[in-house]
mmCIF file of the N, C-alpha and C atoms, coordinates in Angstrom:
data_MODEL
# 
_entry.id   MODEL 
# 
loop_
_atom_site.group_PDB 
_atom_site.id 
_atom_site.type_symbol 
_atom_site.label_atom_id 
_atom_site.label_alt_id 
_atom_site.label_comp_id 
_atom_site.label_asym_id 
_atom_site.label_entity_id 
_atom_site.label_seq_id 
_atom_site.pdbx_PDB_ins_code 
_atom_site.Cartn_x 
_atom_site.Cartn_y 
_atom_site.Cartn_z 
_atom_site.occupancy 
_atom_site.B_iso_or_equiv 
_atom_site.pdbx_formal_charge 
_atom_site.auth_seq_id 
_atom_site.auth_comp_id 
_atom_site.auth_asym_id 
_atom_site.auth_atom_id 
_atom_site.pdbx_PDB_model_num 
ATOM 1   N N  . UNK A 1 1  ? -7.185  2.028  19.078  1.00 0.00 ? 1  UNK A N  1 
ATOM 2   C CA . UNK A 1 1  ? -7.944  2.962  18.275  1.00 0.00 ? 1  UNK A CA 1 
ATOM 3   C C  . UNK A 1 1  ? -7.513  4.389  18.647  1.00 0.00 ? 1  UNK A C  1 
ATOM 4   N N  . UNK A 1 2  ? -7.785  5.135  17.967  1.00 0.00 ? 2  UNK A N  1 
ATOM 5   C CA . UNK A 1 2  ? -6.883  6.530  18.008  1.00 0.00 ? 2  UNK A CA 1 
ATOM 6   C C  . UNK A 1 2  ? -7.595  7.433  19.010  1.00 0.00 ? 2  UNK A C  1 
ATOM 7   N N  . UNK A 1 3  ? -8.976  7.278  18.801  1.00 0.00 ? 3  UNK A N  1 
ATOM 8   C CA . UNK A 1 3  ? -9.738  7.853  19.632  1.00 0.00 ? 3  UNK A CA 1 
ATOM 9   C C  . UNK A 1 3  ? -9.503  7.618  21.281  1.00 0.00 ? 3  UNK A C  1 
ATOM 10  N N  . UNK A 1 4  ? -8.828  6.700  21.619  1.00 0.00 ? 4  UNK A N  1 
ATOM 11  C CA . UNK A 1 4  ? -8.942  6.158  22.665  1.00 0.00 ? 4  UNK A CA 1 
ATOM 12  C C  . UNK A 1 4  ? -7.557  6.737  23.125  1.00 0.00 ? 4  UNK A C  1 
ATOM 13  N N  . UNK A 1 5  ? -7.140  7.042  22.677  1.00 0.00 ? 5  UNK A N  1 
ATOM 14  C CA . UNK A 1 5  ? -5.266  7.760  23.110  1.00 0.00 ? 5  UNK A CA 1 
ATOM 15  C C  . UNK A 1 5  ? -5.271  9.440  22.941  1.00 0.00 ? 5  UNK A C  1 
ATOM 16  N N  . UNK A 1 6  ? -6.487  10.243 22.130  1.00 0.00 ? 6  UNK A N  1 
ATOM 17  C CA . UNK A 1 6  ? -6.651  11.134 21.799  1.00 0.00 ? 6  UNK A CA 1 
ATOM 18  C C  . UNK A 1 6  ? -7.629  11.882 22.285  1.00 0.00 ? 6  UNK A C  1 
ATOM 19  N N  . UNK A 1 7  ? -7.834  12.518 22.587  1.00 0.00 ? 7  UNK A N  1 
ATOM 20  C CA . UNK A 1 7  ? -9.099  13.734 23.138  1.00 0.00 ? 7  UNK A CA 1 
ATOM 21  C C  . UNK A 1 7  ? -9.365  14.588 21.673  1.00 0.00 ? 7  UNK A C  1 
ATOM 22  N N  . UNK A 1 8  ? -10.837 15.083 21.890  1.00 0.00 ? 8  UNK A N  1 
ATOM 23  C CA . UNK A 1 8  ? -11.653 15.414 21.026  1.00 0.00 ? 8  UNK A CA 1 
ATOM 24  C C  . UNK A 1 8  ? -10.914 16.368 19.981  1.00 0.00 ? 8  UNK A C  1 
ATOM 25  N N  . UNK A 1 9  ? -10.441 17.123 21.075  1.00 0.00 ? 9  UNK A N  1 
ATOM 26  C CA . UNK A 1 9  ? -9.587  18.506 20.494  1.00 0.00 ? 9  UNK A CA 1 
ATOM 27  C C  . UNK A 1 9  ? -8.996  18.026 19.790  1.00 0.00 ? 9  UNK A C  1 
ATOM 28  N N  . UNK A 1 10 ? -7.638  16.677 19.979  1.00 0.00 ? 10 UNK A N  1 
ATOM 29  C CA . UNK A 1 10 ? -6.173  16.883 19.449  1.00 0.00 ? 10 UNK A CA 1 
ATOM 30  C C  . UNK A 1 10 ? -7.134  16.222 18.100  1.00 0.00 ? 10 UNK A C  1 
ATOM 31  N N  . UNK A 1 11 ? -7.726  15.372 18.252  1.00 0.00 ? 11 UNK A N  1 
ATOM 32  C CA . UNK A 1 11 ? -8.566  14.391 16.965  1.00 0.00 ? 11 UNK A CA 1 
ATOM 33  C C  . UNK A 1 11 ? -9.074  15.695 16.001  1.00 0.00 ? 11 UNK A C  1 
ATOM 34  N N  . UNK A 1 12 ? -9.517  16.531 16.723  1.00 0.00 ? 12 UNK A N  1 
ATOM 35  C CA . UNK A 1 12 ? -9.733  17.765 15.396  1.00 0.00 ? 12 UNK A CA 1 
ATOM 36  C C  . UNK A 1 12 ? -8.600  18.203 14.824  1.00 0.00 ? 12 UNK A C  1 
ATOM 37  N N  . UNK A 1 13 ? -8.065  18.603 15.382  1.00 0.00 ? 13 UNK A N  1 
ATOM 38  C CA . UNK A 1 13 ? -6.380  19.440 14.943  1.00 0.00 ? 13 UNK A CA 1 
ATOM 39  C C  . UNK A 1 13 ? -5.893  18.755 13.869  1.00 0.00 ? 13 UNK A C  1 
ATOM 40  N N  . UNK A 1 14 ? -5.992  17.241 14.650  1.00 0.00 ? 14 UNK A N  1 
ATOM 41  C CA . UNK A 1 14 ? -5.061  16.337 13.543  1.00 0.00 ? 14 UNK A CA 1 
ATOM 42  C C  . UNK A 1 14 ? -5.861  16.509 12.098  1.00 0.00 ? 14 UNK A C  1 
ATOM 43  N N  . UNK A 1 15 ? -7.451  16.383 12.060  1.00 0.00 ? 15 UNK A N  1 
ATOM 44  C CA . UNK A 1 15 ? -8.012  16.263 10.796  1.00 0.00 ? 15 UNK A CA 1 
ATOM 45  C C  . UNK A 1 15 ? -7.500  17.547 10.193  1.00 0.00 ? 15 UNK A C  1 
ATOM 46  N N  . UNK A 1 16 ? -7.849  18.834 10.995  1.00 0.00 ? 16 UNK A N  1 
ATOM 47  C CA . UNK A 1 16 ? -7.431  19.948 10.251  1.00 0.00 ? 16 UNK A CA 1 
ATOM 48  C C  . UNK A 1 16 ? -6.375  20.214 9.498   1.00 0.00 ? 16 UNK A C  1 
ATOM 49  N N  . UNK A 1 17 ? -5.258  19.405 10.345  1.00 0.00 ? 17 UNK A N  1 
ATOM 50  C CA . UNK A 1 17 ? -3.729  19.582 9.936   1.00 0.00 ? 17 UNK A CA 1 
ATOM 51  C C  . UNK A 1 17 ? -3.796  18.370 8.886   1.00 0.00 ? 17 UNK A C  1 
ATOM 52  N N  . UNK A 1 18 ? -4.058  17.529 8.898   1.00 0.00 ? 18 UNK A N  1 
ATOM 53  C CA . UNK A 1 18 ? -4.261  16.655 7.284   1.00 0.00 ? 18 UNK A CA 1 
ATOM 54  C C  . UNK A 1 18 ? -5.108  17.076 6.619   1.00 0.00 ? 18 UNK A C  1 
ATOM 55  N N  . UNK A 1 19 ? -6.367  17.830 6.516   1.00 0.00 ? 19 UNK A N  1 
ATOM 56  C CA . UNK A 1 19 ? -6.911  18.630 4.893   1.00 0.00 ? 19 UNK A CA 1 
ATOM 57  C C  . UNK A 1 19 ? -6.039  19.467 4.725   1.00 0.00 ? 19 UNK A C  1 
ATOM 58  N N  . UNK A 1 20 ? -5.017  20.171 5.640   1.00 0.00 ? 20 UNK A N  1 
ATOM 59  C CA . UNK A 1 20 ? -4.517  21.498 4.987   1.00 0.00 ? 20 UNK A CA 1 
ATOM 60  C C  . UNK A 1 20 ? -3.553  20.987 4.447   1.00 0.00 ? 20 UNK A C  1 
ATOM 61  N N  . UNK A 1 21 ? -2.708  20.176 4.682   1.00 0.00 ? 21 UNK A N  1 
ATOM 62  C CA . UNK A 1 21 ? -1.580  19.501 4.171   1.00 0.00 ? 21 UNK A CA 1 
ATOM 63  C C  . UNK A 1 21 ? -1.828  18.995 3.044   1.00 0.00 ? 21 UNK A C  1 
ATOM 64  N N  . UNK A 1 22 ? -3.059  18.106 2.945   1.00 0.00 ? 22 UNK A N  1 
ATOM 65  C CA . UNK A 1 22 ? -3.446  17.533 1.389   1.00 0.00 ? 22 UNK A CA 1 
ATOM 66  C C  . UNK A 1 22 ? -3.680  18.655 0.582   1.00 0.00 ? 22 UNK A C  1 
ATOM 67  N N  . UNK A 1 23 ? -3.999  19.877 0.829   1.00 0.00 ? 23 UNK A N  1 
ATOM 68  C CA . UNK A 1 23 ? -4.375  20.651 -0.279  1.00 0.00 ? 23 UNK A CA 1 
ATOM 69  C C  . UNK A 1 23 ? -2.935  21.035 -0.859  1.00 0.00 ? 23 UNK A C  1 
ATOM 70  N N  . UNK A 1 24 ? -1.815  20.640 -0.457  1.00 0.00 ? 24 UNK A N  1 
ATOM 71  C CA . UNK A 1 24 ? -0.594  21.051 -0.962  1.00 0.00 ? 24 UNK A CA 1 
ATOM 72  C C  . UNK A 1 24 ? -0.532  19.414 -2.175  1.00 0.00 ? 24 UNK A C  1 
ATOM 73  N N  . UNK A 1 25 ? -1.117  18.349 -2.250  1.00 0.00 ? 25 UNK A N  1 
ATOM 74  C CA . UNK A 1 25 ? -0.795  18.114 -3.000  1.00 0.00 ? 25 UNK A CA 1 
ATOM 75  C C  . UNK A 1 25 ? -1.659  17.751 -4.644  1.00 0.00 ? 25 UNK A C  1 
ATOM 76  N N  . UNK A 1 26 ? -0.513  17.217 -5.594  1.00 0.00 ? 26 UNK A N  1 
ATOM 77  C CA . UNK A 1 26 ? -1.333  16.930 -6.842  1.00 0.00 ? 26 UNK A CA 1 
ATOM 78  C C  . UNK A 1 26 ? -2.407  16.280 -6.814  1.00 0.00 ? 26 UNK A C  1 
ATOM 79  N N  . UNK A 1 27 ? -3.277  16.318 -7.475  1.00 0.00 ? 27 UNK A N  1 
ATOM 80  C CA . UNK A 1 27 ? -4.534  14.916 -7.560  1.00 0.00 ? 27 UNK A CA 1 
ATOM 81  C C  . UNK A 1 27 ? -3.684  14.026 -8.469  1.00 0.00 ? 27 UNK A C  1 
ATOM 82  N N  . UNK A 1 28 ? -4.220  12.356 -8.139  1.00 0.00 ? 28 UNK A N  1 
ATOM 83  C CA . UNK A 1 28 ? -3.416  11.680 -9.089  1.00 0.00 ? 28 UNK A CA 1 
ATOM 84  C C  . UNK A 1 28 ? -3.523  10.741 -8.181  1.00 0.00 ? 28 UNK A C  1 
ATOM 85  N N  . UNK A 1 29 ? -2.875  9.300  -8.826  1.00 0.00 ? 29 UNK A N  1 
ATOM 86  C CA . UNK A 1 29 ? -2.917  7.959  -8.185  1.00 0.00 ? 29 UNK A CA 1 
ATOM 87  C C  . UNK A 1 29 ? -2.024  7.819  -6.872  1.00 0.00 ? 29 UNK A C  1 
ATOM 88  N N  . UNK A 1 30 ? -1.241  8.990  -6.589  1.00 0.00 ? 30 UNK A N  1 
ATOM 89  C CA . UNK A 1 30 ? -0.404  8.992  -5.310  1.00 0.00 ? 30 UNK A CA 1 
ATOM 90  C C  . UNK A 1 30 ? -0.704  9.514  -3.936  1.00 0.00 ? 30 UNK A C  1 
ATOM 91  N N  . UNK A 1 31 ? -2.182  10.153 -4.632  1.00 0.00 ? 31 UNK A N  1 
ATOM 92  C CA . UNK A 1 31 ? -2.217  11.222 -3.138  1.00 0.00 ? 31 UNK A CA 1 
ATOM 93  C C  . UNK A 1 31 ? -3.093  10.164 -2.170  1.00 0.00 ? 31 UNK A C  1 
ATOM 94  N N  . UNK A 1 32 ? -3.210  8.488  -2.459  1.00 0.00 ? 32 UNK A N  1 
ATOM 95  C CA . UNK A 1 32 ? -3.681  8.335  -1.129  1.00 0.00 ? 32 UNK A CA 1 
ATOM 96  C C  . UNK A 1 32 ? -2.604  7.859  -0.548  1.00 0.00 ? 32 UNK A C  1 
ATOM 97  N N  . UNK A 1 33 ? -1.451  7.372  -0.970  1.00 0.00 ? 33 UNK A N  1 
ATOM 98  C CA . UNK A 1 33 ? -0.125  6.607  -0.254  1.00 0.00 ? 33 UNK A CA 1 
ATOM 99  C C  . UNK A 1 33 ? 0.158   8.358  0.579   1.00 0.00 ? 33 UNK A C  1 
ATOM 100 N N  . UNK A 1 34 ? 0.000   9.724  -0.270  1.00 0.00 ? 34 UNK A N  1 
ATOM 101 C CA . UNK A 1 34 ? 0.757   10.460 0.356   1.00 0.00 ? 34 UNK A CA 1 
ATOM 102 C C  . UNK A 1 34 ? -0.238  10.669 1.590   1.00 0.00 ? 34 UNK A C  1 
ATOM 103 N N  . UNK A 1 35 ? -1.406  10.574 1.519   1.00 0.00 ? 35 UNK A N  1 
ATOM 104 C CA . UNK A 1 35 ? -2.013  11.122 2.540   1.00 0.00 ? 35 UNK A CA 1 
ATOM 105 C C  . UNK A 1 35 ? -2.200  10.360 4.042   1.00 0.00 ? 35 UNK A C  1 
ATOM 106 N N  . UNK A 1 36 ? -1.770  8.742  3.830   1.00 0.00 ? 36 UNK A N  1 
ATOM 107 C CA . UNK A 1 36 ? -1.322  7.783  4.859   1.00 0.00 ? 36 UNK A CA 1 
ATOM 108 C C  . UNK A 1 36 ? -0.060  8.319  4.858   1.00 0.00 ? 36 UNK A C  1 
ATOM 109 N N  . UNK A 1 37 ? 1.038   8.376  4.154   1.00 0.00 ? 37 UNK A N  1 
ATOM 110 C CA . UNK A 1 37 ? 2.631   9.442  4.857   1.00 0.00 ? 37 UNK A CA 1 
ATOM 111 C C  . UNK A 1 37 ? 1.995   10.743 6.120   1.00 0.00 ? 37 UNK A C  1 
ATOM 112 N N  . UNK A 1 38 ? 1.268   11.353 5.378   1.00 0.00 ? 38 UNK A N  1 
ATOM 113 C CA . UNK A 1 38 ? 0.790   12.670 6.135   1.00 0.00 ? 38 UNK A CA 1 
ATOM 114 C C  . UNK A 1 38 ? 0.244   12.271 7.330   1.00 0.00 ? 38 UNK A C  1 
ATOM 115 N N  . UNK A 1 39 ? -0.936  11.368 7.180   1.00 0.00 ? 39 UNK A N  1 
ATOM 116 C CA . UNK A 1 39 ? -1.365  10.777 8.676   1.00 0.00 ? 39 UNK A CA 1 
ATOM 117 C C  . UNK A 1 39 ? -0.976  10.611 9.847   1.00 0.00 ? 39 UNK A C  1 
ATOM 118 N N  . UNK A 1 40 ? 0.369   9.303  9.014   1.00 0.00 ? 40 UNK A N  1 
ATOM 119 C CA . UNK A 1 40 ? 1.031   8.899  10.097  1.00 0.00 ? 40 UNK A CA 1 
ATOM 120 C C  . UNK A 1 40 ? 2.305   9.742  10.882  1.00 0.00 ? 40 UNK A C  1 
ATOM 121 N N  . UNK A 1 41 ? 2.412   10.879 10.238  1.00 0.00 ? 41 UNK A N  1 
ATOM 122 C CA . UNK A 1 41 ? 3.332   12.015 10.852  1.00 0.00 ? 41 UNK A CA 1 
ATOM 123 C C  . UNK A 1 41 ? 2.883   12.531 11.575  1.00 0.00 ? 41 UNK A C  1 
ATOM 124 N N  . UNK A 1 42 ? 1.558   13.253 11.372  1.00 0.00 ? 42 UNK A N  1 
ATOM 125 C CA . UNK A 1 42 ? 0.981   13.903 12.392  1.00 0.00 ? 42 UNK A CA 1 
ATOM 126 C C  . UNK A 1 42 ? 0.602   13.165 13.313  1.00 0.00 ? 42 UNK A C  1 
ATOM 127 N N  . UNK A 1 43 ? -0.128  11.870 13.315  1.00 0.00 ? 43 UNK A N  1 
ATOM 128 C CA . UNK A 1 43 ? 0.061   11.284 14.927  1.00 0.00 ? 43 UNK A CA 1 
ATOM 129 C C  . UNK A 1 43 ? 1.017   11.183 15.400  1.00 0.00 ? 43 UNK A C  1 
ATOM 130 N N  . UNK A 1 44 ? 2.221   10.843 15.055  1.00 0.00 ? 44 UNK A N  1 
ATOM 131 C CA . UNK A 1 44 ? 3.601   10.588 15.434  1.00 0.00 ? 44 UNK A CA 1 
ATOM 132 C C  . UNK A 1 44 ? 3.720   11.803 16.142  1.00 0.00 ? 44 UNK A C  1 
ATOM 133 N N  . UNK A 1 45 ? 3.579   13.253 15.408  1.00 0.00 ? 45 UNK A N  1 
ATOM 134 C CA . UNK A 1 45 ? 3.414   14.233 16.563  1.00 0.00 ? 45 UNK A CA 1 
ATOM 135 C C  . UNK A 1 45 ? 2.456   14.589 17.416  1.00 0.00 ? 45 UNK A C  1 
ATOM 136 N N  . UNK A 1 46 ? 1.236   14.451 17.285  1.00 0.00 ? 46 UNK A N  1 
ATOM 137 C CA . UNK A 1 46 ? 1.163   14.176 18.183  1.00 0.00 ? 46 UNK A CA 1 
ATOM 138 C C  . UNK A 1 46 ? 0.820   13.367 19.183  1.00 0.00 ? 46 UNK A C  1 
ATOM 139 N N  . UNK A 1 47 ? 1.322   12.064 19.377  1.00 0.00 ? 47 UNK A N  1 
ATOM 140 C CA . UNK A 1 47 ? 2.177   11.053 20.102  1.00 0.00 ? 47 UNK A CA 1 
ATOM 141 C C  . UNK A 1 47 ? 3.312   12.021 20.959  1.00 0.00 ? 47 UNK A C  1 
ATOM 142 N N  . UNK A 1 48 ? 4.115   12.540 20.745  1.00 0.00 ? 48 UNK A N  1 
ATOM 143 C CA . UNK A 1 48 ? 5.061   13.468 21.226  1.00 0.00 ? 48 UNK A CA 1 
ATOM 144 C C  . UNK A 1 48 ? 4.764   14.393 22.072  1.00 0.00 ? 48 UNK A C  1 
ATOM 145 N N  . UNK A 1 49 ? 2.908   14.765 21.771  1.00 0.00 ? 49 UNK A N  1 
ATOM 146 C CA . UNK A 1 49 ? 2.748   16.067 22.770  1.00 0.00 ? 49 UNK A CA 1 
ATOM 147 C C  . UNK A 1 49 ? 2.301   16.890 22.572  1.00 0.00 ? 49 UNK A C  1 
ATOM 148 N N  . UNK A 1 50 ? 2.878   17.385 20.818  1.00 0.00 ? 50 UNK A N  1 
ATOM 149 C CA . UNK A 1 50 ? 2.899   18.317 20.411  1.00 0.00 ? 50 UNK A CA 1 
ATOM 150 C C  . UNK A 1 50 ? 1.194   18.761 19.360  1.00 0.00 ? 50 UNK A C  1 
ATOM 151 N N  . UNK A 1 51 ? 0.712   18.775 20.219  1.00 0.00 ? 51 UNK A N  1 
ATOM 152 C CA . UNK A 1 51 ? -0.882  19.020 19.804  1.00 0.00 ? 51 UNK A CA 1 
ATOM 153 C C  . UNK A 1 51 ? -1.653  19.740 19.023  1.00 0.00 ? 51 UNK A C  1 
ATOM 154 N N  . UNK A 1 52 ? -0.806  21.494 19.503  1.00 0.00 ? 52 UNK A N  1 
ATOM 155 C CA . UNK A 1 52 ? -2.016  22.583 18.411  1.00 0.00 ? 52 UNK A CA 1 
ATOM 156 C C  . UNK A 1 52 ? -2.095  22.093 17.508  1.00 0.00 ? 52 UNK A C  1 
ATOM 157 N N  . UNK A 1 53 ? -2.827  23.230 16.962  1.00 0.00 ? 53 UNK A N  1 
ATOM 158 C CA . UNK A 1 53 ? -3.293  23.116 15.270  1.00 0.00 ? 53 UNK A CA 1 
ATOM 159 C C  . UNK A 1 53 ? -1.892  23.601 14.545  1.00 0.00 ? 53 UNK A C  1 
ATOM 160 N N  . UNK A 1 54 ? -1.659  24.817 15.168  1.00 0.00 ? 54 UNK A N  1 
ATOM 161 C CA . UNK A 1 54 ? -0.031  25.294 14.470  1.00 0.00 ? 54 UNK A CA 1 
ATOM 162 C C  . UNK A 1 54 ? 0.783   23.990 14.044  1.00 0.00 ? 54 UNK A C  1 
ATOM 163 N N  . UNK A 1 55 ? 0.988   22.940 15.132  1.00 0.00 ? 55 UNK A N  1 
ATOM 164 C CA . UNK A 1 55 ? 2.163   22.648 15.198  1.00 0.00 ? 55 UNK A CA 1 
ATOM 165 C C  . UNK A 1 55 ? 2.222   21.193 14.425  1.00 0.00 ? 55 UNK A C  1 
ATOM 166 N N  . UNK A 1 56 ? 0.928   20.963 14.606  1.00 0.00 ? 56 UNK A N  1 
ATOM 167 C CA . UNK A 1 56 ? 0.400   19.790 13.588  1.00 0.00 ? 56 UNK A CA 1 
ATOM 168 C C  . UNK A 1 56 ? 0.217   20.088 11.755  1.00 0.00 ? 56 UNK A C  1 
ATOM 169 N N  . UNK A 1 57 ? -0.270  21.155 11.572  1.00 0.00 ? 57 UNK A N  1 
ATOM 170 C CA . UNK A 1 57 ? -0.126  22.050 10.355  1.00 0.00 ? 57 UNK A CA 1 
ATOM 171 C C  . UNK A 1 57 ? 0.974   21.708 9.990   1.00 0.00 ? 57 UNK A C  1 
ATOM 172 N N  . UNK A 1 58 ? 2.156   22.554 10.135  1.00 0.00 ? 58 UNK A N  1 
ATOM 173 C CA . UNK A 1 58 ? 3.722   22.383 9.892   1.00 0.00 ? 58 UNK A CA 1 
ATOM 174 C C  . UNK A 1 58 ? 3.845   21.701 10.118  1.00 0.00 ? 58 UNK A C  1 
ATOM 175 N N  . UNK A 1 59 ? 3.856   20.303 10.593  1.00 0.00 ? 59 UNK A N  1 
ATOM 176 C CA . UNK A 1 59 ? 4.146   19.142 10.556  1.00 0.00 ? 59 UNK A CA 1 
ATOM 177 C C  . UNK A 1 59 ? 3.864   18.039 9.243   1.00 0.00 ? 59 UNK A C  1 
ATOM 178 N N  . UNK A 1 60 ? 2.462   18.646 8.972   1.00 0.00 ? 60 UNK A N  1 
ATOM 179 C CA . UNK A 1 60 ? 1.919   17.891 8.090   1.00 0.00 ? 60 UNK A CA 1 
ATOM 180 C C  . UNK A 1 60 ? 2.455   18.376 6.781   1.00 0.00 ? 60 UNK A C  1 
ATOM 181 N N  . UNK A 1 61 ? 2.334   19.522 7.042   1.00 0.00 ? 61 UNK A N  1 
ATOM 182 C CA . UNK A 1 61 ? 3.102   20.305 5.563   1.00 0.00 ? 61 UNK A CA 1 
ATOM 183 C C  . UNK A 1 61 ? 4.750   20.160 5.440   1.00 0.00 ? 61 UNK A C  1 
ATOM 184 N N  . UNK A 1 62 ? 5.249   20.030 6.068   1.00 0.00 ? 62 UNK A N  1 
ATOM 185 C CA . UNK A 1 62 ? 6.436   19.439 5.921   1.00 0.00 ? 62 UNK A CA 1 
ATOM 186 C C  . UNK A 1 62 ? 6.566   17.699 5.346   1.00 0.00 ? 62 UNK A C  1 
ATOM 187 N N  . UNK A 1 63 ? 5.564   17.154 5.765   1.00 0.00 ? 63 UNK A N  1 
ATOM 188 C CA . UNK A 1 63 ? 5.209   15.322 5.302   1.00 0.00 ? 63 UNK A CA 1 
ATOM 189 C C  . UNK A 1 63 ? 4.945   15.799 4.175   1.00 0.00 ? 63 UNK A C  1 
ATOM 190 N N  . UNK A 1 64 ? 3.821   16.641 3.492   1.00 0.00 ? 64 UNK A N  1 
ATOM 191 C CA . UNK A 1 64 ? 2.983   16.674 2.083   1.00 0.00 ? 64 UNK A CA 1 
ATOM 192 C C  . UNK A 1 64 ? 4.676   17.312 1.395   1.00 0.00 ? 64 UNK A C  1 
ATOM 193 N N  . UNK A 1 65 ? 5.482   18.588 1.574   1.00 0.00 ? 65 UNK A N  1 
ATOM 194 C CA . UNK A 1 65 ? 6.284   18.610 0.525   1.00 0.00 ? 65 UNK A CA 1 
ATOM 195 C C  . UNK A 1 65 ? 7.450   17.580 0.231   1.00 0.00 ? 65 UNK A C  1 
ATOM 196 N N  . UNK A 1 66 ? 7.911   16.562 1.515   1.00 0.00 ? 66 UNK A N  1 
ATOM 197 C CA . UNK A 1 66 ? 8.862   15.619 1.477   1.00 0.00 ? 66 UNK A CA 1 
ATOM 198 C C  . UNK A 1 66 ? 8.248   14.676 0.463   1.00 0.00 ? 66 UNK A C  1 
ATOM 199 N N  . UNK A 1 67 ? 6.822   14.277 0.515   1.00 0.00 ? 67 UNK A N  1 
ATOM 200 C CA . UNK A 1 67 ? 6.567   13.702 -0.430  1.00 0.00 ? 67 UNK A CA 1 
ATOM 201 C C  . UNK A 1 67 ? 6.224   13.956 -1.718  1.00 0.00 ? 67 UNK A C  1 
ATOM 202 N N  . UNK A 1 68 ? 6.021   15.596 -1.890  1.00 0.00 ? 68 UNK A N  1 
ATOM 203 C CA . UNK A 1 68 ? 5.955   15.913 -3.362  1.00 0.00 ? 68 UNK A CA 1 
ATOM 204 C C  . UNK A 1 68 ? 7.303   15.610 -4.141  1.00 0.00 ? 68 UNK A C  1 
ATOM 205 N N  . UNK A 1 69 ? 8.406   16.008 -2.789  1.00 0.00 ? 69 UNK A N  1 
ATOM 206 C CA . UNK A 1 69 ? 9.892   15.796 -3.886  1.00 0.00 ? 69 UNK A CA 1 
ATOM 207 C C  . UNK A 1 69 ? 10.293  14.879 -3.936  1.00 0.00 ? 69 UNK A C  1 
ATOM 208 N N  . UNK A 1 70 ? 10.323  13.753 -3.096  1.00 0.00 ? 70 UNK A N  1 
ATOM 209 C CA . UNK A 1 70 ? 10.461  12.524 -3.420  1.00 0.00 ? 70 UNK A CA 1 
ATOM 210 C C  . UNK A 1 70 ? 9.762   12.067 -4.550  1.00 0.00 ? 70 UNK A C  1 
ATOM 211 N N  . UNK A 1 71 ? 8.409   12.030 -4.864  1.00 0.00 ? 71 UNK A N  1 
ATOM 212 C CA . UNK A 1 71 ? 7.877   11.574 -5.555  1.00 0.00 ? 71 UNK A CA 1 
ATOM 213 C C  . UNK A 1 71 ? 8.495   12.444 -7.117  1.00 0.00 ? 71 UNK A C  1 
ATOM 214 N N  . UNK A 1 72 ? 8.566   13.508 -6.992  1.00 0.00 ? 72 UNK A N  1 
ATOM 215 C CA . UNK A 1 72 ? 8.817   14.053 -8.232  1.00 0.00 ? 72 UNK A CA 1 
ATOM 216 C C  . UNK A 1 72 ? 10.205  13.954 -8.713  1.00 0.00 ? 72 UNK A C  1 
ATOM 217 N N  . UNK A 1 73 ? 11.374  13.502 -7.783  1.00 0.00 ? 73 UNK A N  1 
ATOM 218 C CA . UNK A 1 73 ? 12.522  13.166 -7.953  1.00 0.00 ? 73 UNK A CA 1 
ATOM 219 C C  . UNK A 1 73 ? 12.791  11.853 -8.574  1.00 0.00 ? 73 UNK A C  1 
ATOM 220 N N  . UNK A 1 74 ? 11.192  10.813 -8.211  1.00 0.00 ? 74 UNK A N  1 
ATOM 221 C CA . UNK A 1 74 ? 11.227  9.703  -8.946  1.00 0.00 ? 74 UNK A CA 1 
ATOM 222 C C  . UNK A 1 74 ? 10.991  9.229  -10.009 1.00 0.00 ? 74 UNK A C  1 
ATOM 223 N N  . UNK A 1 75 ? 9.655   10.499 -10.314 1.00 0.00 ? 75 UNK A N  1 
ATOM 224 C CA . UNK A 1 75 ? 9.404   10.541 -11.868 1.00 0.00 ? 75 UNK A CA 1 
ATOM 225 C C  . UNK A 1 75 ? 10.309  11.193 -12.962 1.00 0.00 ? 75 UNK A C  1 
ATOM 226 N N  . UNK A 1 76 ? 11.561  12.039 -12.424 1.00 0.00 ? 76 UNK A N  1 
ATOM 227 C CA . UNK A 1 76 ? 12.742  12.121 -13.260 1.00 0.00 ? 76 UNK A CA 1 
ATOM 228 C C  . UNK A 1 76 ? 13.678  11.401 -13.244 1.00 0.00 ? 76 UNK A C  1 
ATOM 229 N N  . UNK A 1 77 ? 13.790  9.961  -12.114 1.00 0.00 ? 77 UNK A N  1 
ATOM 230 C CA . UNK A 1 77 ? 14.132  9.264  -12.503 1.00 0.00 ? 77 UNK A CA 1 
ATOM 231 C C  . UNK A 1 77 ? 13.793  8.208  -13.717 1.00 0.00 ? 77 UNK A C  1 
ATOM 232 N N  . UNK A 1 78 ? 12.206  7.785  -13.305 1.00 0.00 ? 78 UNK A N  1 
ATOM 233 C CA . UNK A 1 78 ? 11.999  7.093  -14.252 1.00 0.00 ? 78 UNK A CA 1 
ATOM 234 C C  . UNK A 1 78 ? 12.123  7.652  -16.199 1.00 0.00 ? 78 UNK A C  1 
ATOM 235 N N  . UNK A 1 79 ? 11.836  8.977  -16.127 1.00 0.00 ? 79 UNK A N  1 
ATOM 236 C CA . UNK A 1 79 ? 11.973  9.961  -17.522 1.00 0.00 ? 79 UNK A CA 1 
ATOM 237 C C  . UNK A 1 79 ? 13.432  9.777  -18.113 1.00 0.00 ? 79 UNK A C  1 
ATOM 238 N N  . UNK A 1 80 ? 14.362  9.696  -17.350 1.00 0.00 ? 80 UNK A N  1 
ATOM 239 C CA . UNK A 1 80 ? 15.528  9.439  -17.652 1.00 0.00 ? 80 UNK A CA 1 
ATOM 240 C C  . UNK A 1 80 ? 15.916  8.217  -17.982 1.00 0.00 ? 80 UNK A C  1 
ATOM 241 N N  . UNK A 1 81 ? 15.451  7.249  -17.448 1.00 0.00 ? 81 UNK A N  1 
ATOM 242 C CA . UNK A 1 81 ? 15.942  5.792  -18.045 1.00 0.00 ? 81 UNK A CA 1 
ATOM 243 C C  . UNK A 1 81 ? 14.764  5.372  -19.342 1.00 0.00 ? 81 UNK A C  1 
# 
């Protein structure tokens, strides 16, 4: 359980750094796959160490736009065929 590997603090950060990240994306049938992408990045960092709020932020926001362009790279795929 996450709680159990995490202290109070980093468990806030992380939530903080996933609402701010979700607000980068669309509403729509994708944003809960994107928001498990986003999740699991930011624990992954911090798993690593890397704790603040800063650093979890940019982390997460870097997950939310990889998945806006992926995703939007797919829907011009599909437009095209």
């Amino acid at each position: 359980m996450i709680t159990e590997v995490f202290n109070r603090r980093t468990i806030a950060n992380m939530e903080v750094a996933l609402e701010r990240a979700c607000l980068l994306l669309p509403t729509g049938r994708e944003k809960h796959q994107a928001r498990l992408i986003i999740a699991e990045t930011i624990i992954e960092c911090a798993t690593r160490g890397e704790t603040s709020l800063g650093r979890l932020t940019e982390t997460g926001y870097a997950a939310a736009m990889q998945f806006s362009a992926s995703a939007h790279a797919a829907r011009e795929t599909e437009a095209a065929d």
